[in-house]
C-alpha positions in Angstrom: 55.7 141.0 111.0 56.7 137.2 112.2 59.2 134.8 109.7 56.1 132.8 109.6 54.0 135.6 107.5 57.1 135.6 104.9 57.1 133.0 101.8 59.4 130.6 103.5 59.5 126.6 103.3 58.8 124.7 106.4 62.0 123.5 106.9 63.5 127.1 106.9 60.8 128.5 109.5 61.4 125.0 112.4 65.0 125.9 112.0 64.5 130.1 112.3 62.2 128.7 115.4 65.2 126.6 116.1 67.4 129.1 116.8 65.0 131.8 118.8 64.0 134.3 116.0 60.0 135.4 116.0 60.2 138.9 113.8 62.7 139.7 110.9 64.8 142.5 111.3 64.1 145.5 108.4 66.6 144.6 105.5 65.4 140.3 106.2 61.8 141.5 105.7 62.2 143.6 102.7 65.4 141.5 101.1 64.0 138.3 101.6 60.8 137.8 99.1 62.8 140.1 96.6 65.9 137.6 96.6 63.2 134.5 96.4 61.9 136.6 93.4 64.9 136.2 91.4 65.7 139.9 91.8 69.8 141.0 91.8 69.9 143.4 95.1 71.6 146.2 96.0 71.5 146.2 99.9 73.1 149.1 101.9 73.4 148.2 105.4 76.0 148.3 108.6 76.9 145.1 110.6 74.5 144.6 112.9 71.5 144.4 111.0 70.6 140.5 110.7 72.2 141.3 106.3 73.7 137.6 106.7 70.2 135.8 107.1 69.0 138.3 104.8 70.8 136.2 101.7 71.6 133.2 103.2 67.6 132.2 104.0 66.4 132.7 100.6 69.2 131.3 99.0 68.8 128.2 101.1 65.3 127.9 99.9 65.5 128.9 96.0 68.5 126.0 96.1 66.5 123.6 97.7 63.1 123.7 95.8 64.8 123.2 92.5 63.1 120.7 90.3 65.9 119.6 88.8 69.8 120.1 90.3 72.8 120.1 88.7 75.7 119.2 90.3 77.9 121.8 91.3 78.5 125.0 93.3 75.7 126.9 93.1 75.7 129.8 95.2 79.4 131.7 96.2 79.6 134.0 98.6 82.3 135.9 98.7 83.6 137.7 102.2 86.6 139.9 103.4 88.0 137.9 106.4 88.3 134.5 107.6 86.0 135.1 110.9 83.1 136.7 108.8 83.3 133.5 106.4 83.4 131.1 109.5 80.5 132.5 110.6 78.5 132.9 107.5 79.2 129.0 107.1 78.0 128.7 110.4 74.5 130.2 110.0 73.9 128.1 106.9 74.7 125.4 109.2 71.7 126.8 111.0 69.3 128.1 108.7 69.5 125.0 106.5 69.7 122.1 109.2 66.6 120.6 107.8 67.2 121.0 104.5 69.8 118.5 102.5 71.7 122.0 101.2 75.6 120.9 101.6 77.9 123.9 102.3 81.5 124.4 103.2 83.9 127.6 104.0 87.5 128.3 101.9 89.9 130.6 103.6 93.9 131.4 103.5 96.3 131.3 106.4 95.9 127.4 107.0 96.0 123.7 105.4 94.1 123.4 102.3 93.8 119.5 102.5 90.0 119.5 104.3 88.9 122.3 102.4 89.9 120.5 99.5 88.2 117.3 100.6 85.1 119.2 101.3 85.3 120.4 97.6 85.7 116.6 96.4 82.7 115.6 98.4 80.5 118.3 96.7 78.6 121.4 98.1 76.1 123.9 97.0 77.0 126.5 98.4 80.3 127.9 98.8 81.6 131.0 101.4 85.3 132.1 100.6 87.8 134.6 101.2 89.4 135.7 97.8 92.9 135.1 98.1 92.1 131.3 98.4 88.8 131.2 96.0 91.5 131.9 93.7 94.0 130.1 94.6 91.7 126.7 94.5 90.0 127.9 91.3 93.8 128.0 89.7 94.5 124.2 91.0 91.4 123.2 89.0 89.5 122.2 92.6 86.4 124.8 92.2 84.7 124.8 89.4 81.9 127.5 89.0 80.6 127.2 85.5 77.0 126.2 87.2 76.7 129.2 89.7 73.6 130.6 89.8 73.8 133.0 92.6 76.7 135.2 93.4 76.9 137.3 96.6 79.6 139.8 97.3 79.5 140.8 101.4 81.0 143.5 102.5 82.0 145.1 99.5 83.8 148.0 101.1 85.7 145.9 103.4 86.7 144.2 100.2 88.3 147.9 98.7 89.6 149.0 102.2 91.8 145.3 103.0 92.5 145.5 98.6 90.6 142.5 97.2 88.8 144.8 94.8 91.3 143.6 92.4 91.0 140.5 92.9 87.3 140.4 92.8 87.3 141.7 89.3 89.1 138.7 88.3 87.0 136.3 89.8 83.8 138.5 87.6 85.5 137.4 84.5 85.5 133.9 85.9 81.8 133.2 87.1 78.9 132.7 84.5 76.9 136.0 83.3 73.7 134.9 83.3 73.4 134.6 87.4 71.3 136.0 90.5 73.8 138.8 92.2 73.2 139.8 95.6 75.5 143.2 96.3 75.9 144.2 100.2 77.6 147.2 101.6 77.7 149.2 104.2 79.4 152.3 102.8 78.6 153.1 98.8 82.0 155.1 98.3 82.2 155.7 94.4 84.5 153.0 93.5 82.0 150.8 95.1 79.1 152.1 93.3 80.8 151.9 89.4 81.9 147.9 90.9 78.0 147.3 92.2 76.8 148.9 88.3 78.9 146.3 86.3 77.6 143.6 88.6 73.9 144.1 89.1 71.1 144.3 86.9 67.9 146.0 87.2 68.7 145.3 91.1 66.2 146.4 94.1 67.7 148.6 96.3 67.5 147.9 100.0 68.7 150.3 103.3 67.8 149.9 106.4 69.8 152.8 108.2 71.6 155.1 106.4 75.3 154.2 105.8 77.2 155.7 108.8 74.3 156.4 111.2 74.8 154.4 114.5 72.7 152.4 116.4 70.5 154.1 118.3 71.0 151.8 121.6 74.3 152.4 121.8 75.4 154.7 124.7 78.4 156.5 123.5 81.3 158.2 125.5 84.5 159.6 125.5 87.1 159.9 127.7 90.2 162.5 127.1 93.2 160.8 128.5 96.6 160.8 127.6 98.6 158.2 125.4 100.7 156.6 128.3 97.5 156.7 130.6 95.2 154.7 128.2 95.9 151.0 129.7 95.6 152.6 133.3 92.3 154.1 132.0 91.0 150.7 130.5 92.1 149.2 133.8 90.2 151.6 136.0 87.2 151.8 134.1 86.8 147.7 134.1 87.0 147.3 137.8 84.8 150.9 138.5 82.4 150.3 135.9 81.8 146.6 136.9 82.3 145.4 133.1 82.2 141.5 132.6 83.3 141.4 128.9 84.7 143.4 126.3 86.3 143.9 122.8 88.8 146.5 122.6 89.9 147.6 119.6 93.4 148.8 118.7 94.9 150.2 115.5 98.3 148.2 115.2 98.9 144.6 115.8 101.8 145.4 117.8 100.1 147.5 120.1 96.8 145.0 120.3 99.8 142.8 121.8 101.1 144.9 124.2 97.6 145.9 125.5 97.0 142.1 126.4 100.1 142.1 128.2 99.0 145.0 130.4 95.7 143.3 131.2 97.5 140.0 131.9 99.5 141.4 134.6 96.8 142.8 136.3 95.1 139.3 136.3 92.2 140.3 133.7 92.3 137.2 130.7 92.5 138.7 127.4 93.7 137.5 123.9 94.6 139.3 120.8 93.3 138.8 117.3 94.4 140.8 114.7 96.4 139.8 111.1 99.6 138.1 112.2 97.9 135.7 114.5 97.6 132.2 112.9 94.2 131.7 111.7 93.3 128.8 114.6 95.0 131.4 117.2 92.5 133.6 115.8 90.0 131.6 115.8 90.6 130.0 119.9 90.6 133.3 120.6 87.4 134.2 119.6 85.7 130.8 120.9 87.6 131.4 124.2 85.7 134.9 124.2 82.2 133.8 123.5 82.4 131.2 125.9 83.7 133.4 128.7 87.2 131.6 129.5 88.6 135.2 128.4 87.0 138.7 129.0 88.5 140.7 127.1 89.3 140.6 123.8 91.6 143.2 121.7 91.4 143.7 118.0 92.5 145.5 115.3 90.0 146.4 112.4 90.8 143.4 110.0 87.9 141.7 112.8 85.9 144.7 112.9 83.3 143.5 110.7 84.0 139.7 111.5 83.0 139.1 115.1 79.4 138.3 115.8 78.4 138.1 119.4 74.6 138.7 119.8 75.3 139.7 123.6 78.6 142.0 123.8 77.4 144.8 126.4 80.9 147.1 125.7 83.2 148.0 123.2 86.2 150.3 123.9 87.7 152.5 120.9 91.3 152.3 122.6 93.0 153.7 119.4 90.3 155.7 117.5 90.4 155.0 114.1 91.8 157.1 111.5 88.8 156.8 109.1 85.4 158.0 110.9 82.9 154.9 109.1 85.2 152.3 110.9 84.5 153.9 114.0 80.8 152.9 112.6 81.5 149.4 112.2 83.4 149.0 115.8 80.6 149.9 117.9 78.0 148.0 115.7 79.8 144.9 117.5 77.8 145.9 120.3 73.9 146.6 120.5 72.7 143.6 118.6 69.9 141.5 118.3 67.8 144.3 120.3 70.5 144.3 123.1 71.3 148.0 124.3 75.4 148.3 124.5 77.9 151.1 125.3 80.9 152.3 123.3 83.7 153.8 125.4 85.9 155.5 123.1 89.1 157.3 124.6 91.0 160.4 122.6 94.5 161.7 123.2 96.3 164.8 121.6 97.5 162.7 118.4 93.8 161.4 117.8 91.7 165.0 118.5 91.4 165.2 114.3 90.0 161.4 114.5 87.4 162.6 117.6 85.8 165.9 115.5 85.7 163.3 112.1 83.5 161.2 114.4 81.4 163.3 115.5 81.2 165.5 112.4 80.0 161.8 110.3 77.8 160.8 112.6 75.8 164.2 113.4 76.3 164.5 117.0 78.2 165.3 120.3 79.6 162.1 121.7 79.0 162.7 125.8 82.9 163.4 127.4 83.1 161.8 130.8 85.4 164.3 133.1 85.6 162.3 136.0 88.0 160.3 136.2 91.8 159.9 137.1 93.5 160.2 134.1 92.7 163.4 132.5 94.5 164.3 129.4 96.7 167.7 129.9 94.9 170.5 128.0 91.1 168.5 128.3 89.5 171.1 126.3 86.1 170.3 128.3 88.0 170.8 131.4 89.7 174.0 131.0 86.2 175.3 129.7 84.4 174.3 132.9 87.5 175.9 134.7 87.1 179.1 133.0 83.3 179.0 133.7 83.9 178.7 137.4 86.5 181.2 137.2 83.8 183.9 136.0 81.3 183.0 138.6 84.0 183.0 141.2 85.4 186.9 140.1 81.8 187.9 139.2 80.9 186.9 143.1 84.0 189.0 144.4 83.3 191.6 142.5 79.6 191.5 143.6 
């Protein structure tokens, strides 16, 4: 199927052309003419997926073939992190370049005053972070009495970073009578009884199942000590010829002291991660997708917020502690029909986090052996050891 052969306004399929996309991906083929229909949906898919132009298309188009237009926000959508709203603002941008839709992005961690100008000026639709949605709504700057359409993205980013509390609150705030569009990689159970009080009579879209990984990805582990990890990254950046990479770690502090190891040995890299300010954060990223960096390191606050279409490598350099994050990581790469790799290392204090993994996600992740930084007891090697121990005394005795 081409964008062309769904129900979409010219102005929507020059600027889809615009921007080099010929086929929909699953969930923007079947989400797409059920949003347009009016339908609340219940979508159930990882990052990666194309989920953003999924609601943002249709809502573009329903908003700009109305008859008669109030003034007002009209659509909210509502996102965990500041990166993943800057970027959802950003495809609007695209989507809707030929269209006289007006949209602006709200976020904490920097100076209200030209979000607040934006506001004055008046847009239709609205992406925000919760903390300020809020916070703006309090000072009497948003008012959302004429929303029509609500969408809540990433909904259980939104119960791991705790803004599920503050979501409710904003429930009680927008208008009852209103299009909700529900997306979500995970459907944990407090998810579920928050998408049931939020949706009605919704369609129900997946495209993968919630913690399968993309099947492009080539997955492998290394067993490696804790104090060899940074030699590891090192050596496996210069042997493995690697241009560019995001590397995630699990504490800012040691996302920090990673990118000080790289800097010595002359490799540009930049942190990202919760303590950063929010246009550190932000010249980070832009110095990574426009290659004046190459690597970048991040902690899982930007897990679901970076959206390069070309990243060939991620490293897990910390695995994470809960098994669907390790999901989300490596969904940064193999996107837009790009094959990637995901280079995950394991040390004695994370062998619980490595069989999690792999018991989630249904198979064996491949374990690499050579290399110079073994980790002492590597299960895999003292198997193969003990392998060629039996051949060896089986020969002798022979």
């Amino acid at each position: 199927m081409a964008f062309n052969n769904l129900p979409l306004i010219e102005p929507i399929l020059k600027a889809v052309a615009q921007e080099g996309y010929t086929t929909p991906t699953p969930i923007q083929q079947k989400a797409i003419p059920l949003v347009l229909d009016g339908n609340d949906l219940l979508g159930c898919a990882q990052t990666g997926t194309g989920k953003t132009a999924a609601f943002s298309i249709p809502i573009i188009q329903l908003l700009s073939t109305q008859k008669q237009s109030r003034p007002g926000i009209k659509a909210l959508i509502l996102t965990p992190t500041r990166e993943l709203a800057i970027q959802i603002n950003e495809s609007l941008a695209s989507y809707g370049k030929f269209t006289k839709i007006r949209h602006t992005v709200i976020f904490g961690g920097v100076s209200q005053l030209h979000q607040t100008n934006a506001l004055k000026r008046g847009v239709d639709i609205l992406v925000a972070t919760p903390g300020r949605l809020l916070d703006l709504i309090n000072q009497k700057y948003i008012d959302l009495r004429h929303l029509e359409i609500f969408v809540l993205d990433e909904a259980d980013r939104m119960l791991d970073m705790g803004f599920i509390h503050d979501v409710k609150k904003l429930i009680n705030i927008i208008p009852t009578k209103r299009q909700t569009l529900f997306f979500s990689a995970t459907m944990p159970s407090e998810i579920q009884k928050l998408a049931d009080t939020l949706l009605k009579n919704p369609k129900y879209v997946e495209v993968t199942p919630p913690s399968s990984t993309v099947e492009k990805i080539t997955q492998k582990l290394y067993f490696t000590n804790k104090n060899d990890k940074a030699k590891l990254l090192i050596h496996l950046l210069e042997k493995e010829n690697i241009g560019s990479a995001l590397v995630f770690g699990r504490t800012k502090h040691g996302s920090d002291k990673v990118v000080k190891l790289l800097q010595r040995e002359g490799i540009k890299a930049a942190a990202i991660h919760g303590n950063k300010s929010q246009n550190a954060r932000q010249n980070a990223l832009n110095d990574f997708k426009n290659g004046k960096i190459r690597i970048l390191v991040a902690t899982d606050i930007a897990a679901r917020g970076i959206d390069i279409d070309e990243l060939a490598t991620v490293f897990n350099y910390d695995l994470p502690n809960i098994p669907e994050t390790y999901v989300h990581r490596i969904g940064r790469t193999g996107r837009a029909g790009n094959s990637g790799v995901a280079i995950s290392f394991a040390d004695q204090d994370t062998m619980k986090e490595y069989r999690d993994i792999e018991k989630l996600i249904g198979i064996k992740i491949p374990v690499i052996d050579e290399h110079p930084y073994q980790m002492s007891g590597n299960p895999t090697v003292e198997k193969k050891e003990q392998k060629n121990n039996k051949r060896s005394f089986s020969r002798k005795r022979r």
